[in-house]
TIDRENMI-154122 format. One line per 8 residues: number of its first residue (from 1); for each residue x, y, z of N, C-alpha, C. Coordinates in steps of 0.05 Angstrom, whole numbers. Example, Ala and Ser with C-alpha at 12.3 -4.5 7.8 and 13.67 -1.06 7.14 Angstrom:
BEGIN
1 = 264 -114 156 246 -90 156 264 -66 156 ~ 257 -45 142 273 -21 143 258 1 157;
//
This chain:
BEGIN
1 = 17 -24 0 0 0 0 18 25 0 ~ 20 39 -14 36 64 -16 34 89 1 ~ -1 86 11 -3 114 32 -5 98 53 ~ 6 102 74 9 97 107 -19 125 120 ~ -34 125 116 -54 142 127 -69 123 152 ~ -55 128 168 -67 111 195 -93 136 214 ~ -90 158 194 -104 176 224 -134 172 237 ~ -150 160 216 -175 147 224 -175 128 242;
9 = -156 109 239 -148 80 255 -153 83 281 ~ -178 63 293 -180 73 336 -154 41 331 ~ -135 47 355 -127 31 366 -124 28 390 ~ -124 8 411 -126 -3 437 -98 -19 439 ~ -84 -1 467 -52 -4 474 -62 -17 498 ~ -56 -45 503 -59 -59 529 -31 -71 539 ~ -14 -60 555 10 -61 568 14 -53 602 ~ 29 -68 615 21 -63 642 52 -50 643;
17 = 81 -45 632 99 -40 633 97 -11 619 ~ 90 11 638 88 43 638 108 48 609 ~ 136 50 612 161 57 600 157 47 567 ~ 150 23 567 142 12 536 116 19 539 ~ 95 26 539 72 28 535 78 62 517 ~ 83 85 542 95 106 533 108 103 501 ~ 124 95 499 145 92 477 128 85 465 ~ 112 68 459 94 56 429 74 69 432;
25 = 61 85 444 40 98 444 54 132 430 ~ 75 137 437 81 164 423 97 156 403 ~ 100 134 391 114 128 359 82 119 343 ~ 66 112 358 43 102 346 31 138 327 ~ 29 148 350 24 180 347 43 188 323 ~ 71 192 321 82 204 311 80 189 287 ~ 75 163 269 67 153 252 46 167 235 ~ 26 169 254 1 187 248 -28 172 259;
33 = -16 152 272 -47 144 290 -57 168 306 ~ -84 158 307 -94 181 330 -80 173 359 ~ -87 188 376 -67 173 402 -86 149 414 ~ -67 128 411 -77 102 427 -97 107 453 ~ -107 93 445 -126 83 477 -104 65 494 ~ -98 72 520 -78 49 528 -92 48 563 ~ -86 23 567 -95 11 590 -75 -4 605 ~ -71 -14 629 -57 -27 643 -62 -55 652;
41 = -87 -52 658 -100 -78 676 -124 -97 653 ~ -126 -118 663 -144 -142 649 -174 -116 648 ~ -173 -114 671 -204 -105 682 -211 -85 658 ~ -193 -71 653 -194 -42 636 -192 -39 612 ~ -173 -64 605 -183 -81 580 -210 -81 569 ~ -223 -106 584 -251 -109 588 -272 -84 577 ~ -271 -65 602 -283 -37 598 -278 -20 579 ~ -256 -28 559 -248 -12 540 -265 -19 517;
49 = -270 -51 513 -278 -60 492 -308 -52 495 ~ -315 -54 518 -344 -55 521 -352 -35 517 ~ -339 -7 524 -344 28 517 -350 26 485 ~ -324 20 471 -324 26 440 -311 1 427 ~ -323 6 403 -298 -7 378 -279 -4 371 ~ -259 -14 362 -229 -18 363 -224 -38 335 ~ -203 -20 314 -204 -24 297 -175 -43 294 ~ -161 -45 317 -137 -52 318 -135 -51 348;
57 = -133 -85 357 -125 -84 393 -89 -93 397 ~ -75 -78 409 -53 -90 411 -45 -93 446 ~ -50 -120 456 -42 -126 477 -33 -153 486 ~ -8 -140 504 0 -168 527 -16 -192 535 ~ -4 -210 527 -26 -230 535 -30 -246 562 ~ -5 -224 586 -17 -234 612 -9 -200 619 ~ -36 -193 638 -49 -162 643 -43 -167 676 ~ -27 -156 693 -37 -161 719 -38 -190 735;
65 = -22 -207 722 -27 -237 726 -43 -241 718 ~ -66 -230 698 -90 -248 681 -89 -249 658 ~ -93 -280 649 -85 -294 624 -109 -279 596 ~ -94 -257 590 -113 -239 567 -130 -257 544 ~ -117 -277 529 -125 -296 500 -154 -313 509 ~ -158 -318 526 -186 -332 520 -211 -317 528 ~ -206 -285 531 -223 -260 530 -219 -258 501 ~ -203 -254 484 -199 -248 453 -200 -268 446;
73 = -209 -294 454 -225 -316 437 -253 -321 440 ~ -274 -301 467 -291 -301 465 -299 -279 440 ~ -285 -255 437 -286 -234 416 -295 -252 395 ~ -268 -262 390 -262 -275 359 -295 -293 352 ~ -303 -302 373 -318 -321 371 -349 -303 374 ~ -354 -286 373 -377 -255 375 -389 -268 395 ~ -380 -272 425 -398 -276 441 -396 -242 456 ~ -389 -223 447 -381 -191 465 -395 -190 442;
81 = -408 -152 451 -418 -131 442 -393 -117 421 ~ -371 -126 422 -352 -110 398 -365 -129 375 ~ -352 -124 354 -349 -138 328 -324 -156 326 ~ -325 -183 323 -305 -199 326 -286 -190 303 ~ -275 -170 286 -252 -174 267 -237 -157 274 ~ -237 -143 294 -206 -122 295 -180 -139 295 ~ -172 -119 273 -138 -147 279 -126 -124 309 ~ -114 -159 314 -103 -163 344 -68 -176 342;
89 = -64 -159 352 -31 -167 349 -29 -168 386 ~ -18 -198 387 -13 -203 421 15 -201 418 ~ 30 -194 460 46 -192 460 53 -211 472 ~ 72 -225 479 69 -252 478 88 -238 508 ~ 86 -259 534 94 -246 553 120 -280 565 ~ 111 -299 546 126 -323 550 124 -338 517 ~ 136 -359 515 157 -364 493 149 -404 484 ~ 147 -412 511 133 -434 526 118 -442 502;
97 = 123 -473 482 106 -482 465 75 -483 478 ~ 66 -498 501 37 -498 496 24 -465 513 ~ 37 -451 530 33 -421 525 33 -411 500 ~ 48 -416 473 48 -398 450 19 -413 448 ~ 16 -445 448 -15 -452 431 -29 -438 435 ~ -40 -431 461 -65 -427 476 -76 -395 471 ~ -47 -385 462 -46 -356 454 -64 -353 417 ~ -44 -373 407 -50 -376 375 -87 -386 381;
105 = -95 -395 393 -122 -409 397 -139 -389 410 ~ -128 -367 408 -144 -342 411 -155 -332 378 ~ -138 -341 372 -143 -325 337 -132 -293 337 ~ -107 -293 348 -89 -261 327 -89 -266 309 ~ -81 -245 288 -71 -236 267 -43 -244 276 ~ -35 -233 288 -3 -233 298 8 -239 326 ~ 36 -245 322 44 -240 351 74 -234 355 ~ 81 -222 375 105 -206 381 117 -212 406;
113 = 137 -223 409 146 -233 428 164 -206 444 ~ 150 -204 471 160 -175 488 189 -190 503 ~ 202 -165 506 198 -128 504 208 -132 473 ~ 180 -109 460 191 -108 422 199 -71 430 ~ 205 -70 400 201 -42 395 185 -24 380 ~ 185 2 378 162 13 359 168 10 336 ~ 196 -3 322 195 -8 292 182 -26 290 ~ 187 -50 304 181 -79 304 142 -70 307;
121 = 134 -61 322 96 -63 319 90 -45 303 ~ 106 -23 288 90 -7 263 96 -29 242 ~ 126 -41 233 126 -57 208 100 -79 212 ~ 94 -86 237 77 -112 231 44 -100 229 ~ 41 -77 237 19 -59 228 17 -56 200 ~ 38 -50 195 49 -40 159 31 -59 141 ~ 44 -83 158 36 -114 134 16 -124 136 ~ -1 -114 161 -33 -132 164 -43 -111 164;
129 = -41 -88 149 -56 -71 131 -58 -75 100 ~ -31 -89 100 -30 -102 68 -40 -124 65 ~ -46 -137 76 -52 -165 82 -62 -182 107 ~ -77 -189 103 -101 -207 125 -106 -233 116 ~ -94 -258 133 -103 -274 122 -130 -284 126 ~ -137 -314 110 -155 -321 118 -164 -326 134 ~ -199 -330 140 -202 -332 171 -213 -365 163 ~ -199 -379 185 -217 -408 191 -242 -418 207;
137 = -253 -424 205 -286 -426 226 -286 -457 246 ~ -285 -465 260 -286 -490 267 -313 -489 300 ~ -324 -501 297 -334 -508 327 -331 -482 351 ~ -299 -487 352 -285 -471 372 -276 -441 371 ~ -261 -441 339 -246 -422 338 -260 -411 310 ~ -247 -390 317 -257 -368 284 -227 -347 304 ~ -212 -358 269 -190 -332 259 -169 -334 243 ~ -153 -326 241 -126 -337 221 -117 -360 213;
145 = -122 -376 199 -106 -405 197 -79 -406 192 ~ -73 -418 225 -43 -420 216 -33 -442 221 ~ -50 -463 214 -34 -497 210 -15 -497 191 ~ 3 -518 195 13 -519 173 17 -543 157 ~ 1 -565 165 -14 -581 149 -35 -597 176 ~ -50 -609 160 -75 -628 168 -65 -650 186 ~ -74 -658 206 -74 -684 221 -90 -710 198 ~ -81 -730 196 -81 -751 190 -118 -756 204;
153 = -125 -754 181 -161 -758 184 -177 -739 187 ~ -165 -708 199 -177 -691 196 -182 -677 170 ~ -212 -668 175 -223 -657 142 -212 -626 148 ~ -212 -611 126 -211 -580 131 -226 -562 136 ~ -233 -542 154 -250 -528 156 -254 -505 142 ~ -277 -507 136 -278 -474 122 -269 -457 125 ~ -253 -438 108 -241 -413 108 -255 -391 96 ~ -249 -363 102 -268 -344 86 -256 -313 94;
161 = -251 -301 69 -248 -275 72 -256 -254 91 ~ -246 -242 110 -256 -223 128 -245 -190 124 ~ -269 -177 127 -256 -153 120 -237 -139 145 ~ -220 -119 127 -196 -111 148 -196 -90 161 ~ -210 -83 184 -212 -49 191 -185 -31 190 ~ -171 -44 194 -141 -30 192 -142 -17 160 ~ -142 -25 151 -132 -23 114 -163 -8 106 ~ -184 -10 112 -211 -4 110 -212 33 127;
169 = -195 34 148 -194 61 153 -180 76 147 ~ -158 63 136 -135 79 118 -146 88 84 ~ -162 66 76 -179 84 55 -200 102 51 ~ -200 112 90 -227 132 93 -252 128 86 ~ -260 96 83 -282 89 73 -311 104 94 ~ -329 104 83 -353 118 99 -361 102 123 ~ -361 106 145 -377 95 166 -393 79 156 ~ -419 80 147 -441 61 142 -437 45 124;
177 = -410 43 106 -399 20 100 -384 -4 111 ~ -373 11 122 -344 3 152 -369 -18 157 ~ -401 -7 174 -412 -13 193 -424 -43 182 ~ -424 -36 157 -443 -56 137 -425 -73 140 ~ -403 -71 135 -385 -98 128 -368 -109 150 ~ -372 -100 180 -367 -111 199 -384 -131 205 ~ -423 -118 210 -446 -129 212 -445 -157 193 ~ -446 -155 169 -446 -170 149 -427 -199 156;
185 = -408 -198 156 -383 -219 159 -389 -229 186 ~ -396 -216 212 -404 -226 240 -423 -241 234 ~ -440 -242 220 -473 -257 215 -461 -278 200 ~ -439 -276 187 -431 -303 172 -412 -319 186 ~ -395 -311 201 -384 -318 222 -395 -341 238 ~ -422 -326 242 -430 -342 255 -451 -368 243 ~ -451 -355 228 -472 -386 207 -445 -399 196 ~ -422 -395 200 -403 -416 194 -399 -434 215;
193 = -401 -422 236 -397 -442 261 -423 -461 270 ~ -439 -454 258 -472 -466 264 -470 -489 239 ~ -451 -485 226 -454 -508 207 -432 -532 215 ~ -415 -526 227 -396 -540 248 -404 -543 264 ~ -416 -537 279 -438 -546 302 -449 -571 286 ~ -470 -562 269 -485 -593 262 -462 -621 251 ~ -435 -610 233 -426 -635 222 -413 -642 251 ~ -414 -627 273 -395 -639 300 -413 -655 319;
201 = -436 -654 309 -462 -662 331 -465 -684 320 ~ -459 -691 284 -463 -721 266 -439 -732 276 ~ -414 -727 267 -390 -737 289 -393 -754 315 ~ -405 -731 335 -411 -749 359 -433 -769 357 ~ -447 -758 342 -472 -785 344 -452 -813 336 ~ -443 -812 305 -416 -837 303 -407 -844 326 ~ -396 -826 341 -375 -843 353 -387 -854 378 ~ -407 -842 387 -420 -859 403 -435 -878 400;
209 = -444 -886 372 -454 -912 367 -434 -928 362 ~ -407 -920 362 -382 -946 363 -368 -947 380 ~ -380 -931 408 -367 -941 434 -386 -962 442 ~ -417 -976 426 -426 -987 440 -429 -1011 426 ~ -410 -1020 410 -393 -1047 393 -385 -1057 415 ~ -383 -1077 417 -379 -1103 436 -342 -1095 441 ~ -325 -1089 426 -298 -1087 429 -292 -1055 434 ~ -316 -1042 433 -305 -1008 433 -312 -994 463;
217 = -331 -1004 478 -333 -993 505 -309 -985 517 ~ -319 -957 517 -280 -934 543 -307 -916 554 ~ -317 -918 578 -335 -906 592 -325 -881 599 ~ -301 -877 593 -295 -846 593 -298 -831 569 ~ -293 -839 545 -292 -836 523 -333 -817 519 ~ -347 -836 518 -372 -838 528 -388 -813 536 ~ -375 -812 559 -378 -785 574 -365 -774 565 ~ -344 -772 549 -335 -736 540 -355 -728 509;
225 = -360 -755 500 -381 -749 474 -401 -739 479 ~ -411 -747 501 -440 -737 508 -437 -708 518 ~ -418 -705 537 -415 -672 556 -411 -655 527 ~ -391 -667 513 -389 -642 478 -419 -638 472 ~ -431 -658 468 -455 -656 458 -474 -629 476 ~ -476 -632 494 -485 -619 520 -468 -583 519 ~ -446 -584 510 -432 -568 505 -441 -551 487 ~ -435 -565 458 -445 -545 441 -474 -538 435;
233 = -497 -556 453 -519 -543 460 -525 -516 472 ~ -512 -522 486 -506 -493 511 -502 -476 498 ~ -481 -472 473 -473 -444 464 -484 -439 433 ~ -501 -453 415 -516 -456 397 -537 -437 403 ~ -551 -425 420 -573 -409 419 -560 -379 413 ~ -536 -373 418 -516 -347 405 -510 -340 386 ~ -516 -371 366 -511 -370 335 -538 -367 321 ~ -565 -361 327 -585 -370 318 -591 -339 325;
241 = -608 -323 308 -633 -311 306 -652 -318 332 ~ -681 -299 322 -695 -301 338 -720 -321 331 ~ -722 -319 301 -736 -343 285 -725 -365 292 ~ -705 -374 279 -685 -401 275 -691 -407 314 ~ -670 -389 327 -675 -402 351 -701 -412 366 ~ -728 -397 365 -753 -411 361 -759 -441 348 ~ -741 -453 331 -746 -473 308 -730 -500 327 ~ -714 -476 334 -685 -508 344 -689 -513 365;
249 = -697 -494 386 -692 -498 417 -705 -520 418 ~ -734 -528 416 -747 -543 425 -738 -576 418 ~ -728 -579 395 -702 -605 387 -677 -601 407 ~ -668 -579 406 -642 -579 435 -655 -590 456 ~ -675 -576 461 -673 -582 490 -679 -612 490 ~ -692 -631 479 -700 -661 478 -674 -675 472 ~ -662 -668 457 -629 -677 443 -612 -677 483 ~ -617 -652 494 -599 -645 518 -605 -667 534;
257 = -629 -681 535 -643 -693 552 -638 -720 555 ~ -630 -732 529 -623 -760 512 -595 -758 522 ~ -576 -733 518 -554 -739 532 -543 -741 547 ~ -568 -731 566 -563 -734 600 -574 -759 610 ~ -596 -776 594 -599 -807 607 -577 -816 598 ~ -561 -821 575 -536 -835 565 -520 -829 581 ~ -505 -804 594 -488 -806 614 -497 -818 637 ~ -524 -807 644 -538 -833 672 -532 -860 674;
265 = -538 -860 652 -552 -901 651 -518 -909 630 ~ -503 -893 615 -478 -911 609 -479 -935 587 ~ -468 -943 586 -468 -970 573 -491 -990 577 ~ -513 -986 599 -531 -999 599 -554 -990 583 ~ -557 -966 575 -577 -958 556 -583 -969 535 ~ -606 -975 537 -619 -991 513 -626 -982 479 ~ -630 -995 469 -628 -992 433 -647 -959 437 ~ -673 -966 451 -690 -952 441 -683 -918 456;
273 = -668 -917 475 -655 -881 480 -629 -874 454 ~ -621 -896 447 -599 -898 429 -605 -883 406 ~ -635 -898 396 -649 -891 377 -658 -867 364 ~ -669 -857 401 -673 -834 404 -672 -816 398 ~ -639 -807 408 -606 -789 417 -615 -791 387 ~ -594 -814 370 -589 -810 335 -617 -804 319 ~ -641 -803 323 -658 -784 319 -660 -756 316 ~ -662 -747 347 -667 -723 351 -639 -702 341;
281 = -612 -724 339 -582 -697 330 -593 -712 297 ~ -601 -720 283 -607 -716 255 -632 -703 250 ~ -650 -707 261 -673 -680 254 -655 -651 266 ~ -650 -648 285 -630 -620 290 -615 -618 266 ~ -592 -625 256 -573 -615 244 -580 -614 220 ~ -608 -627 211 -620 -615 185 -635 -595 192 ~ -650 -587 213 -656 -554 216 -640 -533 218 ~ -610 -552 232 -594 -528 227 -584 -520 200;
289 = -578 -545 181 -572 -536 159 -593 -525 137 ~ -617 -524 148 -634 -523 128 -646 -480 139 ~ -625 -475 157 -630 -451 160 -612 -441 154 ~ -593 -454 141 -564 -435 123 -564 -423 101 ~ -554 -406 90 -560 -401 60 -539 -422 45 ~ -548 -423 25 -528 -437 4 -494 -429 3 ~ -486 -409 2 -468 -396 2 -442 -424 19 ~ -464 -419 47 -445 -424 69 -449 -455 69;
297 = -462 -471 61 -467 -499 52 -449 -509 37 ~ -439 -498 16 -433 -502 -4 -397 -488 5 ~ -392 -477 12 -360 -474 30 -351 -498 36 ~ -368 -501 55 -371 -529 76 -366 -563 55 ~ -373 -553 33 -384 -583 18 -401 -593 23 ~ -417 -586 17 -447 -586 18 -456 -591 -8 ~ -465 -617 -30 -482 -616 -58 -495 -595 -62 ~ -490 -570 -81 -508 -560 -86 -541 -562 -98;
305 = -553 -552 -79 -584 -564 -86 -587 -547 -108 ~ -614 -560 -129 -616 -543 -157 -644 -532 -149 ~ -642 -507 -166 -672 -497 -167 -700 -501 -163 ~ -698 -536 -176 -715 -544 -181 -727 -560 -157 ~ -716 -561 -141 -717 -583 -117 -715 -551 -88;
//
């Protein structure tokens, strides 16, 4: 991009170390950002997001002794009043392989291993103005894919273009565009994860009809299929409308019910709750899919249905 015009850009400075906070907040300025929003503490964090939007968050990922990334994985995931796409550049406060995971399983854009400097967070501003990658959708997560290949049996999850507020305010685009195309992509966001919801709910139904093969019983196994199940019930009414959610609850809640006698009763449950359970998650996951648009079906691999049908 040839013009660096950051002055529209809101950004959010979350650092608990005064001296570097200072320093990138007045190189942020002298770039041509407006002056950072900067905060110290988890708490203020929190309150920051919840005040306003933020077109760009850049924070430490431990605030005060509190572990920041699975607050910016509820973001990522639009369970908050922000809009889940501000790119987020974490500061990484440890180095630690399953600390980096848990960070990456937030869904940044980026990350910067502290103490950086203000060249080091404008160049990486620079480039996720030029570029944003794809975002991935799964069950869990919605944000950057950054595998770098597939597990052995795992299928791939849908990916999909997200727009970039960073790069989007440097072209001065109009508010009620901005607004449209935040709105817009959050609503698909989330009908991507409602469609992972249903192929994760067919999943479990499988695998729990082959823990109950004569050679496959693990009574723990069992119970973690069923509690997922129970799981992504719980947070399925966040992805739904006010229609749709009217349509499904009443299948959730009977589905919730089947998986709470199966954890009861175990391996002694009979054909006919069995029956049941794999009933009520296949009438569900065709209401859920049958409230998707095509678009998002068809990402997924989904046959496209014809006109005529």
């Amino acid at each position: 991009m040839k013009q660096t015009d950051f002055g529209s850009v809101r950004l959010l400075l979350a650092l608990e170390n005064l001296a570097i906070r200072q320093a990138l907040q007045n190189a942020l300025q002298h770039e041509g950002f407006q002056r950072p929003i900067d905060v110290a503490s988890y708490d203020k964090l929190l309150a920051a997001v919840e005040a306003q939007p933020f077109d760009v968050i850049v924070t430490a990922t431990d605030l005060a002794g509190q572990f920041v990334p699975p607050f910016l994985g509820q973001l990522r995931r639009g369970a908050l009043i922000h809009h889940p796409l501000p790119v987020i550049v974490t500061l990484l406060t440890s180095v630690e392989a399953e600390y980096v995971t848990q960070v990456i399983d937030c869904g940044p854009d980026d990350m910067l291993q502290l103490p950086i400097s203000s060249g080091q967070l404008l160049s990486r501003l620079t480039q996720l103005a030029e570029n944003r990658k794809l975002f991935v959708v799964t069950s869990d997560y919605v944000g950057p894919d950054r595998r770098q290949t597939l597990r052995p049996g795992t299928a791939a999850a849908p990916q999909t273009e997200v727009p970039n507020p960073l790069q989007m305010r440097m072209m001065r685009l109009p508010e009620e565009t901005f607004l449209f195309e935040m709105d817009a992509c959050a609503r698909k966001l989330k009908q991507m994860r409602l469609e992972r919801f249903a192929f994760e709910l067919q999943w479990l139904l499988r695998a729990i009809r082959q823990q109950f093969l004569p050679d496959q019983k693990d009574a723990e196994k069992l119970q973690t299929f069923c509690e997922r199940i129970k799981t992504l019930l719980i947070h399925m009414p966040a992805l739904l409308n006010a229609e749709d959610k009217a349509k499904l609850q009443p299948l959730s809640d009977k589905l919730m019910v089947g998986a709470n006698i199966v954890l009861k009763n175990g391996f002694s449950a009979d054909a006919t709750v069995l029956n049941g359970v794999a009933g009520l998650v296949n009438l569900l996951t065709q209401a859920m899919l049958a409230s998707l648009p095509a678009d998002i079906l068809e990402a997924a691999g989904y046959p496209k249905v014809s006109a005529g049908k």
